[in-house]
Structure formats: structure tokens, C-alpha cells
DSSP file (Angstrom, degrees, kcal/mol; ACC not computed):
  #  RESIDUE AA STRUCTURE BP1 BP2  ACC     N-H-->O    O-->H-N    N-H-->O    O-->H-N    TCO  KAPPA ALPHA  PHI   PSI    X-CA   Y-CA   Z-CA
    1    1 A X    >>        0   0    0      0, 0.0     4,-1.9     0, 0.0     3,-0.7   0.000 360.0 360.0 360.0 -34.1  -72.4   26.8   -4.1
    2    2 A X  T 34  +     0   0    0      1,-0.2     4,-0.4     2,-0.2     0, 0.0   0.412 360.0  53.0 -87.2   9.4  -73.9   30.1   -3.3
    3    3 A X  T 34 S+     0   0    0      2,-0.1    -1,-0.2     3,-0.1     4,-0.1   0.405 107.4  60.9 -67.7 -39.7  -70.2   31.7   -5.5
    4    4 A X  T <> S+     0   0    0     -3,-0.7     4,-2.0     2,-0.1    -2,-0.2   0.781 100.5  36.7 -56.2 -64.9  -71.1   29.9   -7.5
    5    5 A X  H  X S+     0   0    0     -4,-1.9     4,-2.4     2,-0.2     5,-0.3   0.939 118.4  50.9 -58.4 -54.8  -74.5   30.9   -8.7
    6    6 A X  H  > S+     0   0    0     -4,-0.4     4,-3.7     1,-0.3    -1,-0.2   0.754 111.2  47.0 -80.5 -13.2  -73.8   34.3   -8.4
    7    7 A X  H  > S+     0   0    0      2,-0.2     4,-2.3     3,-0.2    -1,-0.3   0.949 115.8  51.5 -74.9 -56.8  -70.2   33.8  -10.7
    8    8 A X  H  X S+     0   0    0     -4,-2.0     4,-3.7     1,-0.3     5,-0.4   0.949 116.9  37.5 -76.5 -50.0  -72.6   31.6  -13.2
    9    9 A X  H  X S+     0   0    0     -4,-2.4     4,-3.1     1,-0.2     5,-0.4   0.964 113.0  54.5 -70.0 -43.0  -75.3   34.6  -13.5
   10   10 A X  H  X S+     0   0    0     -4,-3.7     4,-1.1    -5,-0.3    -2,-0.2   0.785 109.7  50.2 -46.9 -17.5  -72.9   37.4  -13.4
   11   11 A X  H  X S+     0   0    0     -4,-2.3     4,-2.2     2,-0.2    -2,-0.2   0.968 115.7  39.4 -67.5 -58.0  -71.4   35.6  -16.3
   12   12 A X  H  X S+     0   0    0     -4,-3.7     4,-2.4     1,-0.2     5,-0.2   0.800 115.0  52.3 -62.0 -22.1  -74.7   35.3  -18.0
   13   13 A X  H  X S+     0   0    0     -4,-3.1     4,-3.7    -5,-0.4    -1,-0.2   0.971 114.4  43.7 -76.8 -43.5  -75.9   39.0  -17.0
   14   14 A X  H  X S+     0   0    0     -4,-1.1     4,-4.1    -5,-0.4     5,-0.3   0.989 108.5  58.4 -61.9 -63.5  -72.3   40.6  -18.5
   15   15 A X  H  X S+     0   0    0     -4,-2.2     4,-1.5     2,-0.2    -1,-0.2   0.743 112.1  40.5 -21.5 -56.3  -72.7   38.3  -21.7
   16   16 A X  H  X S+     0   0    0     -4,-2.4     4,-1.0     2,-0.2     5,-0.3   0.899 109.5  59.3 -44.8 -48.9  -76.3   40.2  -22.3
   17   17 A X  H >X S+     0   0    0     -4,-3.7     4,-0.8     1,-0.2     3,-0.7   0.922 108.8  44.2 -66.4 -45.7  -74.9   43.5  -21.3
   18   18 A X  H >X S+     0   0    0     -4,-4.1     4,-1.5     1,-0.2     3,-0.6   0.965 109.8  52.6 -64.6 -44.6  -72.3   43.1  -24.3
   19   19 A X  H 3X S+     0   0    0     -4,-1.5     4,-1.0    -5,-0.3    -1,-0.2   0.733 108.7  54.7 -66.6 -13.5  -74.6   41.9  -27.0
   20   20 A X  H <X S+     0   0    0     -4,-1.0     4,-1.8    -3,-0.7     5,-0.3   0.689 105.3  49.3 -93.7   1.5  -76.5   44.5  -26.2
   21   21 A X  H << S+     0   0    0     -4,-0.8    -2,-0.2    -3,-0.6     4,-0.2   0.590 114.3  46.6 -90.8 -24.6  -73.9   46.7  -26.7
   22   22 A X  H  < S+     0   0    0     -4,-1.5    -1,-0.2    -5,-0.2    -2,-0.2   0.645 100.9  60.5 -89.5 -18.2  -73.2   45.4  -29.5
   23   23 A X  H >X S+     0   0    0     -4,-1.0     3,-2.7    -5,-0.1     4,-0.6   0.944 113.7  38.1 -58.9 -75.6  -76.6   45.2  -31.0
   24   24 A X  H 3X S+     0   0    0     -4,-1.8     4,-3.8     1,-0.2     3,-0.5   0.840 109.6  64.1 -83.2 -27.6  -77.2   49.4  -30.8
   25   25 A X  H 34 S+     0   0    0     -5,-0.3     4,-0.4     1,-0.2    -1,-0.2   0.805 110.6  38.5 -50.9 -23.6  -73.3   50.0  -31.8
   26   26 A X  H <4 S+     0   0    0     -3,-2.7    -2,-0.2     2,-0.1    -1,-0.2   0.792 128.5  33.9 -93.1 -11.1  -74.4   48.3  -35.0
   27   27 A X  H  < S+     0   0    0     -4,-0.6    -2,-0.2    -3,-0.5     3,-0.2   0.874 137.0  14.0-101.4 -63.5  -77.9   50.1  -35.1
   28   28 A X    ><  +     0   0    0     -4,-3.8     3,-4.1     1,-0.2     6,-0.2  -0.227  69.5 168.2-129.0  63.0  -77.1   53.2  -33.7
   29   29 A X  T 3  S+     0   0    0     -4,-0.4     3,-0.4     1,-0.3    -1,-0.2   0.438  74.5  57.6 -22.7 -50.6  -73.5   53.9  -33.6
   30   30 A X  T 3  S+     0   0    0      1,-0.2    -1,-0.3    -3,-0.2    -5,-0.1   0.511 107.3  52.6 -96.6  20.7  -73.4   57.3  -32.8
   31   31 A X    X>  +     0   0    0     -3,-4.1     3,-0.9    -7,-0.2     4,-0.8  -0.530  55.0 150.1-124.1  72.5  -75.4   56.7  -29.7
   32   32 A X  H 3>  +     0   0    0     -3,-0.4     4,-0.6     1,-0.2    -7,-0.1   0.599  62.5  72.9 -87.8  10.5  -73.9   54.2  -27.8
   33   33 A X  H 3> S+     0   0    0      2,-0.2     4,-3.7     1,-0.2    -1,-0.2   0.665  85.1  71.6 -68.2 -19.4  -75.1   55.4  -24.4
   34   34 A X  H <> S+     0   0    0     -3,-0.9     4,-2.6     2,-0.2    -2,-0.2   0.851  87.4  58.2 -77.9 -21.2  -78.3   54.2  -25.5
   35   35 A X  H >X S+     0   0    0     -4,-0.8     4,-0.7     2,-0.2     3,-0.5   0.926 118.5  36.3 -51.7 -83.3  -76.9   50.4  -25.1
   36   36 A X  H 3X S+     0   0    0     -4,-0.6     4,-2.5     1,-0.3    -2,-0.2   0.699 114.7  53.0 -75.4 -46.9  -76.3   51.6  -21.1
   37   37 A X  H 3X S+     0   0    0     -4,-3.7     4,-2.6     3,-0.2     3,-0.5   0.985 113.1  43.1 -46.7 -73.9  -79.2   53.6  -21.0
   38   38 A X  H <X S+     0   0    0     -4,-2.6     4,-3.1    -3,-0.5     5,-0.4   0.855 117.8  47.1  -4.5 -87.5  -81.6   50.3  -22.4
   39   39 A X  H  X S+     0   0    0     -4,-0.7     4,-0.8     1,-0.3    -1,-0.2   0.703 110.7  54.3 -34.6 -48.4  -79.6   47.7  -19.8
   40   40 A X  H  X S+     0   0    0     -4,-2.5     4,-1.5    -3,-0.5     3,-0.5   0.972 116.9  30.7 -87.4 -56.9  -80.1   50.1  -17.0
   41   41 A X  H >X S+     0   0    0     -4,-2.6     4,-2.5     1,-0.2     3,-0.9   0.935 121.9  50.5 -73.8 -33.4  -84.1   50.6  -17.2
   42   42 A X  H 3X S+     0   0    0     -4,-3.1     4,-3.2     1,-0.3    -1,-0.2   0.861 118.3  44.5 -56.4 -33.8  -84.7   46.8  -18.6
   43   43 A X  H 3< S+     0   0    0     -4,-0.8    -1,-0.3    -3,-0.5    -2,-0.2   0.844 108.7  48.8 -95.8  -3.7  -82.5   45.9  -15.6
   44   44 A X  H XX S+     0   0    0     -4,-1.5     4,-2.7    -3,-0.9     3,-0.7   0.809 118.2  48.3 -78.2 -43.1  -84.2   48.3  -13.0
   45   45 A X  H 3X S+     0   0    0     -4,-2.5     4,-3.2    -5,-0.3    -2,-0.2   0.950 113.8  42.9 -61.5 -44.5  -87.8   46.4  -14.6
   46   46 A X  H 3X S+     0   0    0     -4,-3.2     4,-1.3     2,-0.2    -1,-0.3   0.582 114.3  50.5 -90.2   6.1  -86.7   42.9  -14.3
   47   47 A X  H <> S+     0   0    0     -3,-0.7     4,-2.4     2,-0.2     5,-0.2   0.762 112.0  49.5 -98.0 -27.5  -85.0   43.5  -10.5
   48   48 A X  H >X S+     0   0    0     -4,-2.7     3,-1.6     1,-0.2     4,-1.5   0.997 113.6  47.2 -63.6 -57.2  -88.4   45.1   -9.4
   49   49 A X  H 3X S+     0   0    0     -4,-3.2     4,-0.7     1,-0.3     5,-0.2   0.890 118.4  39.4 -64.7 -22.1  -90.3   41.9  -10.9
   50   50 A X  H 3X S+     0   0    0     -4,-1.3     4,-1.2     1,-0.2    -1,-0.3   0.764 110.1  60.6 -89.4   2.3  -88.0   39.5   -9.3
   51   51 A X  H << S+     0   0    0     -4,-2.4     4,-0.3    -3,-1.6    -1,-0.2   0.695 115.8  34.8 -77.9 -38.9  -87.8   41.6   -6.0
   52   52 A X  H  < S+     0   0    0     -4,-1.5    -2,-0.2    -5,-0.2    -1,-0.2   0.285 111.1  60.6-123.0  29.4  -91.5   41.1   -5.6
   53   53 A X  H  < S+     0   0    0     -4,-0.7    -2,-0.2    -5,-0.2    -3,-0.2   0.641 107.3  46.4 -95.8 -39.6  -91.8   37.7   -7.0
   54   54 A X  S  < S+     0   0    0     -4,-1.2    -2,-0.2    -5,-0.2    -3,-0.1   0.524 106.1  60.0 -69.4 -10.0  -89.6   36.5   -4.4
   55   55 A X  S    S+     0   0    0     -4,-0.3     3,-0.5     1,-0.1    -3,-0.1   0.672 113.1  38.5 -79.8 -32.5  -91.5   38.4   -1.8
   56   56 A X  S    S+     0   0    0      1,-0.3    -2,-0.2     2,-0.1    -1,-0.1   0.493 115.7  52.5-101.1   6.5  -94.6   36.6   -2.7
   57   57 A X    >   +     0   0    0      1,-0.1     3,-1.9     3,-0.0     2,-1.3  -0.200  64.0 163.7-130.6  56.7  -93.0   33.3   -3.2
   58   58 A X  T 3  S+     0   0    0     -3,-0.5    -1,-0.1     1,-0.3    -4,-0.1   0.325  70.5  68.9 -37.0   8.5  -91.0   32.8    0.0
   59   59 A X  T 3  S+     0   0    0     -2,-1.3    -1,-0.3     2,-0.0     3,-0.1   0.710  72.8 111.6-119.0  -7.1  -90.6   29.4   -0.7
   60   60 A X  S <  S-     0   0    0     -3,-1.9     5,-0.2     1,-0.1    -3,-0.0  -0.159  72.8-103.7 -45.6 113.9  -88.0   30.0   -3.9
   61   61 A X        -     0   0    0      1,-0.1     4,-0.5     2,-0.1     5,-0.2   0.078  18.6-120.6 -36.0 156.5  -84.5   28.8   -3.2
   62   62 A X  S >> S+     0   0    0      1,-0.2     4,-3.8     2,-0.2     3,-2.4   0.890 104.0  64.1 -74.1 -25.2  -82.0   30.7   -2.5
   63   63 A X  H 3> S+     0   0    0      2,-0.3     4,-1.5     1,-0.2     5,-0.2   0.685  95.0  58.2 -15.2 -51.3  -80.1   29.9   -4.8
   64   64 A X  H 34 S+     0   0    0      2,-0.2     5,-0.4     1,-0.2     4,-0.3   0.779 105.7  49.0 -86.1  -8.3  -82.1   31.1   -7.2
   65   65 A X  H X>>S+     0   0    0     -3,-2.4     3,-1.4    -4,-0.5     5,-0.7   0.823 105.8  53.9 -90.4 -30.8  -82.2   34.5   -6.0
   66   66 A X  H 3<5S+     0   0    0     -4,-3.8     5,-0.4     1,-0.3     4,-0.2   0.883 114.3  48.1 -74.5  -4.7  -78.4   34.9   -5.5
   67   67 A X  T 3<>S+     0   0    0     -4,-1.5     5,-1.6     4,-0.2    -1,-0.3   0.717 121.3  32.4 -89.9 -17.3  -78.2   33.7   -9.6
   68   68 A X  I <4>S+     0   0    0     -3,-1.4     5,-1.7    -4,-0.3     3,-0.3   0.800 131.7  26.4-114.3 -72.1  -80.9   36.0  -11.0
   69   69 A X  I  <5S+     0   0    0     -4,-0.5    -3,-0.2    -5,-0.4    -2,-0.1   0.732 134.0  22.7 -72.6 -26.0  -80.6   38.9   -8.8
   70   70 A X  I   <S+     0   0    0     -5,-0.7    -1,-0.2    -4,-0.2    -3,-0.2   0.364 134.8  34.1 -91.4  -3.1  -77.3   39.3   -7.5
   71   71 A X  I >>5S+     0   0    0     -5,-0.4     4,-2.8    -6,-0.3     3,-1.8   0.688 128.4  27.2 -92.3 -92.4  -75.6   37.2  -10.3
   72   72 A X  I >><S+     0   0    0     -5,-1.6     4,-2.4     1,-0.3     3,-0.8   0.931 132.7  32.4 -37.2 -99.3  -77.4   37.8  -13.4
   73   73 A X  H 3><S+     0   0    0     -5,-1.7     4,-1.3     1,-0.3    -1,-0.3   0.508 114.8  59.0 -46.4   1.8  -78.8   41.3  -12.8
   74   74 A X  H <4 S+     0   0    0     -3,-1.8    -2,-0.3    -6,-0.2    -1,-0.3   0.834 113.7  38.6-131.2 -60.0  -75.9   42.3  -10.8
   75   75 A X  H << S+     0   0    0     -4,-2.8     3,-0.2    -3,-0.8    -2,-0.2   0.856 119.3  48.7 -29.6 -52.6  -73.7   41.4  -14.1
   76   76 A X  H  < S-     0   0    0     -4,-2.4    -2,-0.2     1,-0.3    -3,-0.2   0.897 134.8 -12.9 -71.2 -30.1  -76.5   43.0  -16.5
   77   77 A X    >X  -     0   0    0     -4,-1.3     3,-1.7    -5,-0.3     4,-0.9  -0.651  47.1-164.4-157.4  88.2  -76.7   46.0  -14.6
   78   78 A X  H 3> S+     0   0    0      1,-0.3     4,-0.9    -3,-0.2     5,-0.3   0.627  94.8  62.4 -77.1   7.8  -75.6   47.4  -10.9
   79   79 A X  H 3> S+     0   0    0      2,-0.2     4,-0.7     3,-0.1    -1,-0.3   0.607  84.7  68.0 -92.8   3.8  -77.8   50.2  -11.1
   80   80 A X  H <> S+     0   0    0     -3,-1.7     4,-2.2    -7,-0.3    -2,-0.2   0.855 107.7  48.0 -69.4 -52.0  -80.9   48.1  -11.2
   81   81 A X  H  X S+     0   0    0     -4,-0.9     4,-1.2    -8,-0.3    -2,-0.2   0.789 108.5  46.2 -54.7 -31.1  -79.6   47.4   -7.7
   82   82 A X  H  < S+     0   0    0     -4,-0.9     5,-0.3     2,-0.2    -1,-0.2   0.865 111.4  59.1 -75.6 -30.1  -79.0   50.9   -6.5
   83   83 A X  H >X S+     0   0    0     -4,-0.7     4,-3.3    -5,-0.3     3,-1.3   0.998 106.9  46.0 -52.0 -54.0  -82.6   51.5   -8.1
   84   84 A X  H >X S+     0   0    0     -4,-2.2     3,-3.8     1,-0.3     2,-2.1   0.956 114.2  46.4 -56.7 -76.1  -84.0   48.9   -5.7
   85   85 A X  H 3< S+     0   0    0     -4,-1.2    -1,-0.3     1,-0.3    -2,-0.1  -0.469 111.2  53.0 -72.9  60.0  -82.2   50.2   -2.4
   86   86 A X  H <4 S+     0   0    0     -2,-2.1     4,-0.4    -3,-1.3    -1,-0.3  -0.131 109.1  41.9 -71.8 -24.8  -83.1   53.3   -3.1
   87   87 A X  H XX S+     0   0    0     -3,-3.8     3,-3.4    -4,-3.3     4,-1.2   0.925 119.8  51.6 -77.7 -72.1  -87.0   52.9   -3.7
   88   88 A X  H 3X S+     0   0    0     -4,-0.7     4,-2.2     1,-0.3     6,-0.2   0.618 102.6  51.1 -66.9  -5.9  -86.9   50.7   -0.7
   89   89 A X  H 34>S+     0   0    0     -5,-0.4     5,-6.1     2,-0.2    -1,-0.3   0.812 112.8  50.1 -73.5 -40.4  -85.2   52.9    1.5
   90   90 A X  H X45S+     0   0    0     -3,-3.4     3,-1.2    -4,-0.4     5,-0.2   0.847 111.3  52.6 -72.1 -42.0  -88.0   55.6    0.4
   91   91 A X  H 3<5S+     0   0    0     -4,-1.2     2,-5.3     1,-0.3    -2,-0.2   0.947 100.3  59.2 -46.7 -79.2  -90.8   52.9    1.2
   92   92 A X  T 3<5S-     0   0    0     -4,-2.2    -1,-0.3     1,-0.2    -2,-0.1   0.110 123.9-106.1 -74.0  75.3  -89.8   52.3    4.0
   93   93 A X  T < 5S+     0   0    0     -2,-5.3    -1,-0.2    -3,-1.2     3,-0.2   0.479  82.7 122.3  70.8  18.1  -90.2   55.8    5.1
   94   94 A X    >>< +     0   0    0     -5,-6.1     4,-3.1    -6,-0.2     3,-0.8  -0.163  27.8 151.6 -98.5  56.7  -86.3   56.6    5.1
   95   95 A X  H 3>  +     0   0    0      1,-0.3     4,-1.5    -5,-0.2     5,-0.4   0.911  66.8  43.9 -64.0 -43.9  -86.5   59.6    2.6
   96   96 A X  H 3> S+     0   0    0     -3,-0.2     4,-1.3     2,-0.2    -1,-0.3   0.973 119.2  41.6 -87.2 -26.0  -83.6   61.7    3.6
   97   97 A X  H <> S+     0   0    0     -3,-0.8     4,-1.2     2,-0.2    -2,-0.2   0.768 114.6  59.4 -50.3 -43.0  -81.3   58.8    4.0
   98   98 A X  H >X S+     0   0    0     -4,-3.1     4,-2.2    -9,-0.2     3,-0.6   0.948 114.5  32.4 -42.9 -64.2  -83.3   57.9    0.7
   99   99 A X  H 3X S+     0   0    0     -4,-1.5     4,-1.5     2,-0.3    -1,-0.2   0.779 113.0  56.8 -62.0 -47.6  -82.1   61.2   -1.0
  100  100 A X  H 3< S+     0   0    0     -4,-1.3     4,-0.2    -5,-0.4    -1,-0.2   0.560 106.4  53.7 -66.8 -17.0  -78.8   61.5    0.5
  101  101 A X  H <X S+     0   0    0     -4,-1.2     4,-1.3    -3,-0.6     3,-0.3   0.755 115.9  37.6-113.4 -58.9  -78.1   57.8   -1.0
  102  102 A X  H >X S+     0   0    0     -4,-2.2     4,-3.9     2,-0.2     3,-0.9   0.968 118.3  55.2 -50.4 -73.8  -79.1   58.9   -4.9
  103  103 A X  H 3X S+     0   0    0     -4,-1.5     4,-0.8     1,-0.3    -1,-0.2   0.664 113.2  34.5 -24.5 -40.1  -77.5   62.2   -4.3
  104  104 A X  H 3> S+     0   0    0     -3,-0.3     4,-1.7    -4,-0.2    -1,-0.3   0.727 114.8  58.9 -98.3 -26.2  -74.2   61.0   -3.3
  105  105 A X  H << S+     0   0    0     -4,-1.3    -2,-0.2    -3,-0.9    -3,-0.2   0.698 117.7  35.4 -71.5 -21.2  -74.2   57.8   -5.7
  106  106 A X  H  < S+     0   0    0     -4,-3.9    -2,-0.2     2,-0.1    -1,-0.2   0.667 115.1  46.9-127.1   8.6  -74.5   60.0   -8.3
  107  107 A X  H >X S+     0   0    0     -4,-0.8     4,-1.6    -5,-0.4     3,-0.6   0.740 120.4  41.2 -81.7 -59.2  -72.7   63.0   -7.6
  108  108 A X  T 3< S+     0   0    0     -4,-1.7    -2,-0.1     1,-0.2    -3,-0.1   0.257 107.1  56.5 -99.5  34.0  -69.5   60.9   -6.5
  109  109 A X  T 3> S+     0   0    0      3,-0.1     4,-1.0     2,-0.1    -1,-0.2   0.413 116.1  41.4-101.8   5.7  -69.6   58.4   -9.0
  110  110 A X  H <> S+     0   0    0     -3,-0.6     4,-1.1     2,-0.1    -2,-0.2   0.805 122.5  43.0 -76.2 -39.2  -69.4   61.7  -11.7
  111  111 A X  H  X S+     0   0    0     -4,-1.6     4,-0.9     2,-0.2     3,-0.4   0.950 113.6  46.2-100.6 -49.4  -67.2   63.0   -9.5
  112  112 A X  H >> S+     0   0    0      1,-0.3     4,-5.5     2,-0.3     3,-4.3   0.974 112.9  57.5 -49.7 -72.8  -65.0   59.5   -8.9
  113  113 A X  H 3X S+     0   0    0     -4,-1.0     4,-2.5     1,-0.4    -1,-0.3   0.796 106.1  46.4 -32.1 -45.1  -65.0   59.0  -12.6
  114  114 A X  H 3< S+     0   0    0     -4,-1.1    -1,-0.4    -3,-0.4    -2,-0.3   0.481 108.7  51.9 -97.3 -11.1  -63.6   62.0  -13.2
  115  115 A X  H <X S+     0   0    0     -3,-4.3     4,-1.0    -4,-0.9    -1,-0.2   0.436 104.0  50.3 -74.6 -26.9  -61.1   61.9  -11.0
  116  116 A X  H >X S+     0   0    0     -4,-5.5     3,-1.8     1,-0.1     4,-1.0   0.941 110.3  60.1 -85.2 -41.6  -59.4   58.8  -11.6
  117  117 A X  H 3X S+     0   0    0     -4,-2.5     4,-2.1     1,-0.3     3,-0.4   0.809 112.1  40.2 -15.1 -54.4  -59.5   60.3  -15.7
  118  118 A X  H 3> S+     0   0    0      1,-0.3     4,-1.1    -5,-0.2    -1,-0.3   0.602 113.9  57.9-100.3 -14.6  -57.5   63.2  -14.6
  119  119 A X  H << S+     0   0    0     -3,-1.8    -1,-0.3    -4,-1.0    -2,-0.2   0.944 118.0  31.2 -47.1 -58.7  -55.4   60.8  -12.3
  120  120 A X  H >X S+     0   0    0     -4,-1.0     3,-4.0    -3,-0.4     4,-1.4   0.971 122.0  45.1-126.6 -90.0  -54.5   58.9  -15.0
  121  121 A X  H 3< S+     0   0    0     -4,-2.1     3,-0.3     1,-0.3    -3,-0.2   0.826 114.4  53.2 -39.8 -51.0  -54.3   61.5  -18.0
  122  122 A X  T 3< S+     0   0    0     -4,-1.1    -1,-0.3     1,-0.2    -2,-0.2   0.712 110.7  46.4 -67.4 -11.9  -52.4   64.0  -15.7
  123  123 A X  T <4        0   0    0     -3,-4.0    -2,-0.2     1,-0.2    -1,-0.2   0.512 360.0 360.0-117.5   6.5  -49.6   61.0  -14.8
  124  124 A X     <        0   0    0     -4,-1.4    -1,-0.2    -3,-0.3    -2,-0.1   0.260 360.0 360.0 -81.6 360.0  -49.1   59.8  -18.6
């Protein structure tokens, strides 16, 4: 069941992420970063509220988290998740793990990206 949920909301969370992606391709065509840009702060806003909505409502299934936060948001957006583990990592007092954890997520997924391109482009 819990495969489930998370299958049924990643389904629903991708679904968003394309209509919105389709929404600003019709709006604003020659900025379609701005779709990814959108998804990524809307989904960093709705993981904080359900991150501390479930903190104060212990009594909320589980189930219902793994479909809205790890299905759903986890579909709409994974950096709404990196967002989260990276603030909490900084709560709780880990700041240089904290830092080293942005730093390297976003330095080697520029860096990943951009090697498999030139993987790929260099072996056509």
C-alpha cells in the first residue's frame, strides 16, 4: 500500500508539473525555465507547510504523508525535498554538513548534467 501511495501521488505531482509547463510555454514561451523555476518555489512552500503540519498533527496517517510528500511533491518537484533537508540539516545545528550538502548538489548536478551531454554528444 505504502507503493502505492507514493506511485498514485507521483503520478498526480508529474501531471501538475507538466500542465504547468505547459501553461508558461503558452504564456511565456521564450521563458520556459520559468515553468521549473514556479514548480520549484510553489513546491519548496507546499513541502515546508506539509512538513510542519505533520509535525503538529502526529496523529495523520502515514499514508497520507508518503502520497503528498514523497508521492505528490516528490513528482511535482525533488528540489522541494533537497530544500527541506537542507534547512533541516541547518536547524539542527549541522551547518557545514548543511553547506557541503547545497554545495555539492548543486555543483555536481551542473556538473553531472553536463557530463552525461558531452557523453552522449561526443559518442554520436
Amino acid at each position: 500500500m505504502n507503493f502505492l501511495m507514493v506511485a498514485l501521488g507521483g503520478a498526480l505531482g508529474s501531471v501538475l508539473r507538466y500542465a504547468v509547463t505547459l501553461l508558461i510555454a503558452q504564456i511565456l514561451p521564450a521563458y520556459l525555465y520559468i515553468a521549473t523555476l514556479l514548480v520549484n518555489i510553489v513546491g519548496c512552500f507546499l513541502i515546508g507547510c506539509a512538513f510542519a503540519w505533520f509535525v503538529l498533527r502526529p496523529d495523520v496517517p502515514d499514508l497520507t504523508r508518503l502520497l503528498l510528500m514523497t508521492g505528490f511533491l516528490g513528482g511535482f518537484t525533488t528540489y522541494s525535498t533537497f530544500s527541506l533537508d537542507a534547512l533541516r540539516l541547518l536547524t539542527d545545528g549541522q551547518s557545514l554538513q548543511a553547506l557541503l550538502y547545497m554545495g555539492v548538489t548543486l555543483v555536481g548536478g551542473l556538473l553531472a548534467t553536463w557530463l552525461g551531454m558531452a557523453l552522449i554528444k561526443f559518442s554520436l
